[in-house]
N, C-alpha and C positions, 0 to 999 in steps of 0.2 A: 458581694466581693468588694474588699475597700480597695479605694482605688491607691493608696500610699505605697510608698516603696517598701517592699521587707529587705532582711538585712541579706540574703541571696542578692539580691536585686542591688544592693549599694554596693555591695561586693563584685559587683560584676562591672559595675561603674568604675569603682576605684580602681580594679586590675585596665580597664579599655583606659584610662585615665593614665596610669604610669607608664602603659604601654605606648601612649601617643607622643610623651614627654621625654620617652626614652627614644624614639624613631625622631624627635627633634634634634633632641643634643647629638646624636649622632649622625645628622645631615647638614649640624651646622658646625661640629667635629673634622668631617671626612670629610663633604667638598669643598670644593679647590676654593681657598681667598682671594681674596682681590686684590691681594698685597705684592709685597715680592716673591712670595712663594710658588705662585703660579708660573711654569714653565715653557705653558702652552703656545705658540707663535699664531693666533687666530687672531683676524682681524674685528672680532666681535668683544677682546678682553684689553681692556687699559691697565693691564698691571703690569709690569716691568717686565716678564717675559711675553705680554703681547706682543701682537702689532698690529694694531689699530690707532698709532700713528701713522705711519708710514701710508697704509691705507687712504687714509684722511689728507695725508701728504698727497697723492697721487691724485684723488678725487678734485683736492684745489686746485693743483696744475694742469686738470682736463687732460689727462691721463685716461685713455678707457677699458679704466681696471672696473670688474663686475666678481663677485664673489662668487664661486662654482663650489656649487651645492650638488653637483647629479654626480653619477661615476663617469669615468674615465671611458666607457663605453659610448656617451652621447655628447665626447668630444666634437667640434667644429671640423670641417673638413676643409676652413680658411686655413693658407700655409701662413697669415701674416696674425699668428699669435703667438704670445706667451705664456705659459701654464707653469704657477708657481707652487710646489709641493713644499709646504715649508714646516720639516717636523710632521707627517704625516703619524697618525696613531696604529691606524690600521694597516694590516698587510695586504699587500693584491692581491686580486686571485691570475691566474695563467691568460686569463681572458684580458683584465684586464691591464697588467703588464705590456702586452700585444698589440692594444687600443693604442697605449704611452707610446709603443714604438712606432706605429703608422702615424702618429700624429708628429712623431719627430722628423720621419720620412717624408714627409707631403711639405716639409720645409718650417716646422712649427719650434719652437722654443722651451725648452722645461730646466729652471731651474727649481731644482733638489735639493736637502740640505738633511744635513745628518745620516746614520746609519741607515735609520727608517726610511729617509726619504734613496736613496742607493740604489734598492730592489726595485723600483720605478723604470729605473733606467737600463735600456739593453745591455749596456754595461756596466759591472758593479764589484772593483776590485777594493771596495773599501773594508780597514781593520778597525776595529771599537778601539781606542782609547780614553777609559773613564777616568783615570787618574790625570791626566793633564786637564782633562776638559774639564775639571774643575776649579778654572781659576782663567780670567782674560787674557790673552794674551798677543804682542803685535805681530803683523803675518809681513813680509816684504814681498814685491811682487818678483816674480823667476824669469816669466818668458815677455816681451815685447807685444802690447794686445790694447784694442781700444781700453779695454777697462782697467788694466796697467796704470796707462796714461792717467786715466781720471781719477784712479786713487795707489800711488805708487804702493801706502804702508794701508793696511785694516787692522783691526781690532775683532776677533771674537773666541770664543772657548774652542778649543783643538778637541772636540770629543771624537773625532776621527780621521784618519788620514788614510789616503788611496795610493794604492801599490803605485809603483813607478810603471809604466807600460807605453810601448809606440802609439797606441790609439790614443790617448789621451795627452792635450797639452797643459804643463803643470801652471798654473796661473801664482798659485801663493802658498809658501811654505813657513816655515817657524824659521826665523828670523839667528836663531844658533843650532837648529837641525834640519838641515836645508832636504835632508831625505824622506822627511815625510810632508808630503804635497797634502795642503789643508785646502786648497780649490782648484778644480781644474773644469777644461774644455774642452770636449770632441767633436766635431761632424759624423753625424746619421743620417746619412741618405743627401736630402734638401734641408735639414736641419740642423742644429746642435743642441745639448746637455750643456750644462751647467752643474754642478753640484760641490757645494761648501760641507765644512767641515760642519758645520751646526748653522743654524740658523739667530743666531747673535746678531748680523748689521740690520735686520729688518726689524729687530725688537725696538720696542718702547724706550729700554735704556741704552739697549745698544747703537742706535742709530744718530747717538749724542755725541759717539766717540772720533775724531777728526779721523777722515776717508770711508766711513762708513758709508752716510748718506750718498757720498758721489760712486763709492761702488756698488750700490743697489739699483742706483738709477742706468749706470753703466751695464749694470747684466739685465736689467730690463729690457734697453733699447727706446728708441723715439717714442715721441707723444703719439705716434701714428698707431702703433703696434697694440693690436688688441689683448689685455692682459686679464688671466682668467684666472685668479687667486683663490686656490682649492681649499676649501670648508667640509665638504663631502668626508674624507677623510680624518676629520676633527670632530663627526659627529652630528654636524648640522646637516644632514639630509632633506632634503627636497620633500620628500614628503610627509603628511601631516605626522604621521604616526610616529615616524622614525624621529618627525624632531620634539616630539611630546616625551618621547621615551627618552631623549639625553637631556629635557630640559626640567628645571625643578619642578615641574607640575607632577611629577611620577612622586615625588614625596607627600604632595598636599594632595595625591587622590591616597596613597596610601591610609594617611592619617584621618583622612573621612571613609575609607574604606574600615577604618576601624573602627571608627566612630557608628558607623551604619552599624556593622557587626555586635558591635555592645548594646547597640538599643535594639538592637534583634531580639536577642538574645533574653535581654531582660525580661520584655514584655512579650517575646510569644510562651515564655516558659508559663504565661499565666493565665494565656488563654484556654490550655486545657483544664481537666476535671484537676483541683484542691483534694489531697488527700493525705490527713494527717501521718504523720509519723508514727509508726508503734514506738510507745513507750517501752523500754525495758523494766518490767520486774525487779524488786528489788529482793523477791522474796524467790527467783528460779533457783532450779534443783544446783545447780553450778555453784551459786553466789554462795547457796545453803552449806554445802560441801566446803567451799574454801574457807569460810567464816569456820565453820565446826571445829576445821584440822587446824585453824589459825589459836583457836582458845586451845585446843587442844595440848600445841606446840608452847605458849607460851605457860601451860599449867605444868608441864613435862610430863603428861598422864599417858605417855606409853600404854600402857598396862589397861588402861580404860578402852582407847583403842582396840586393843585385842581381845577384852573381853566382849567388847559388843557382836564385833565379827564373829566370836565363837561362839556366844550364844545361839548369833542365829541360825550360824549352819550347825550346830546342833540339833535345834526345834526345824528346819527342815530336814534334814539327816533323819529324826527318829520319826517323822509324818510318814518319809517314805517307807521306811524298812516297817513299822508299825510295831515299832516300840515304845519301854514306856521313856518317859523326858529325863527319869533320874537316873538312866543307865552311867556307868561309870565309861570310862576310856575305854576300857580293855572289852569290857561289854558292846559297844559300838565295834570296835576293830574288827572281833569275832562274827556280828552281825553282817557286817561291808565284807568280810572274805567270805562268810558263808551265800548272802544272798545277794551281794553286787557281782560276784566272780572278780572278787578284788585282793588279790595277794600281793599285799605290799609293805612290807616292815615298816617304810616312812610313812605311812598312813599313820599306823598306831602313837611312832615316836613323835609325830607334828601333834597329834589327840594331848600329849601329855606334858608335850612342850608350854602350848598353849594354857594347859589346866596350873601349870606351875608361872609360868609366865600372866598371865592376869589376874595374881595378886603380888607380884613383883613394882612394887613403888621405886624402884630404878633402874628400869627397863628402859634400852636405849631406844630410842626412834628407830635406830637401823635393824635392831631384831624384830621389832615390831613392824615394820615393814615387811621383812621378810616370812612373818608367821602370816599375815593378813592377804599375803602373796601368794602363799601357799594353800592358805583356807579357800582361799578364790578357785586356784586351776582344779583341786580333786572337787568342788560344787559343781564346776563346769563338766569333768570327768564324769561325774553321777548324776548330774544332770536334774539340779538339785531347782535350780529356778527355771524351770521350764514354763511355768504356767506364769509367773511375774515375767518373761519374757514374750509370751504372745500376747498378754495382755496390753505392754507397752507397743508391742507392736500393730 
């Protein structure tokens, strides 16, 4: 067996081949760039909607921010933290909502931001506004509040704003529609919420804009306070599995998963038994047949056609009845009614159609089809190729 590639075999390279290059371009198509495009507020992404400044911000000032990779279930049961949801992806479950609220209860801190980040919080009177939030815009501060003080005006996109309600204190609204509150602050239990309209002041670009930086550092609280910047919900889980499955390593085991599978494929197809292909005939009964009626068609021998067919159910016809071969029409007809039990007028009238039709040199195809149509069903009826039929069979 030579060991070369056959063209099966290169064929099956070249398809695992375009298929690897097509699983490229569209991993480096669809995920997220590193540019401005990126949306994501993760302290793991440097691109203008991270924030993995700010991050970096905290870490130099000896801030003891640690990044919270587990769920909201194996929160701290310290009151003196802060837990920042910023653009969270994922939804909670009932469990974990519940986690958020004892942890706000026991005296602990969660700022929120955005729609996503809302349902986090025991309370969640926020309305989606997509069309403002597309574009920055300045917020003024409403109510009298440390964080007031530390940045009177911020800057971020208004993608949502919280109903007016007593439980919550409105911190910053849009600056000519003082009705929709873009941050506000309540007390829970031993603790308080926090929750922005988007998470713009802690991004990469947003954190450039004057009262940003001094209102993040404002809703944080002191260097004291231990601050637990949630990743879990962005994707980065804790555990190995979990973080293999959102990081690009799920595309480079794909494309060697592919890779395996083509060379699979190649070389076991070869280790079993080699057995050639049949050849097709150039000379079977089929080929024989279409070639015949193809001269046929292009000579316009109608006529020829029908004579062959009549011949032969003649020479079987008078084998069976045991007559002689030069009987006339009318002589057969007479035979088939006396000793087939066959009284049929189109019997006779097809006998003479045929006898005047195949010396007819301009006999159309279509009569001739139908005379050769005809000669076939009364063979069949008399039962004419009996013995040619078990023999084939």
């Amino acid at each position: 067996m030579s060991g070369s590639l056959t063209p099966g075999d290169r064929t099956l390279l070249l398809a695992a081949g375009a298929g690897s290059l097509l699983l490229i371009t569209l991993s480096v198509t669809l995920s997220p760039a590193g540019g401005t495009t990126n949306a994501t507020p993760t302290t793991y992404s440097a691109a203008s909607g991270g924030a993995k400044a700010v991050y970096l911000l905290l870490l130099a000032a000896r801030y003891p921010v640690t990044r919270w990779e587990q769920s909201p279930l194996d929160l701290p049961d310290e009151a003196n933290a802060t837990l920042i949801l910023a653009d969270p992806q994922d939804a909670p479950t009932s469990e974990e909502r519940s986690a958020v609220r004892q942890f706000i209860e026991r005296g602990g801190r969660v700022i929120a931001t955005g729609a996503s980040g809302a349902f986090f919080l025991p309370e969640h009177r926020v309305v989606p506004d997509p069309i403002a939030g597309m574009t920055w815009k300045r917020m003024a501060s409403r109510s009298p509040s440390f964080v007031a003080r530390a940045a009177p005006e911020i800057t971020l996109a208004p993608q949502a704003y919280w109903e007016a309600d007593d439980s919550a204190l409105p911190l910053y609204s849009d600056v000519d529609e003082a009705l929709k509150v873009r941050v506000i602050k309540a007390d829970v239990g031993r603790g308080e919420m926090i929750w922005w309209a988007s998470a713009t002041p802690l991004t990469n670009a947003g954190v450039q804009e004057p009262g940003n930086l001094e209102f993040v550092l404002a809703c944080i609280g002191d260097t004291h306070r231990q601050i637990l910047w949630d990743e879990y919900f962005h994707g980065h889980q804790q555990s190995l599995a979990a973080s293999l499955i959102e990081s690009p390593f799920k595309w480079a085991a794909l494309h060697v998963a592919l890779a395996a599978a083509a060379v699979l494929l190649t070389y076991s197809r070869r280790s079993g038994p080699i057995v050639a292909s049949a050849a097709e005939s150039r000379l079977s009964p089929l080929e024989f047949v279409r070639t015949l009626g193809f001269l046929y068609q292009r000579a316009g021998a109608a006529s020829v056609a029908v004579d062959i067919s009549y011949q032969r159910f003649r020479y079987r016809l008078t084998r069976r009845l045991g007559i002689t071969s030069a009987a006339s029409a009318d002589d057969l007809e007479r035979a088939v009614r006396s000793r087939a039990d066959i009284n049929d007028p189109a019997f006779g009238d097809l006998l003479r159609a045929c006898e005047s039709a195949r010396e007819d040199p301009r006999l159309r195809a279509a009569a001739a089809l139908t005379l050769t149509r005809s000669l076939h069903d009364y063979a069949v009826k008399l039962d004419l190729f009996r013995a040619t039929t078990k023999g084939a069979a």
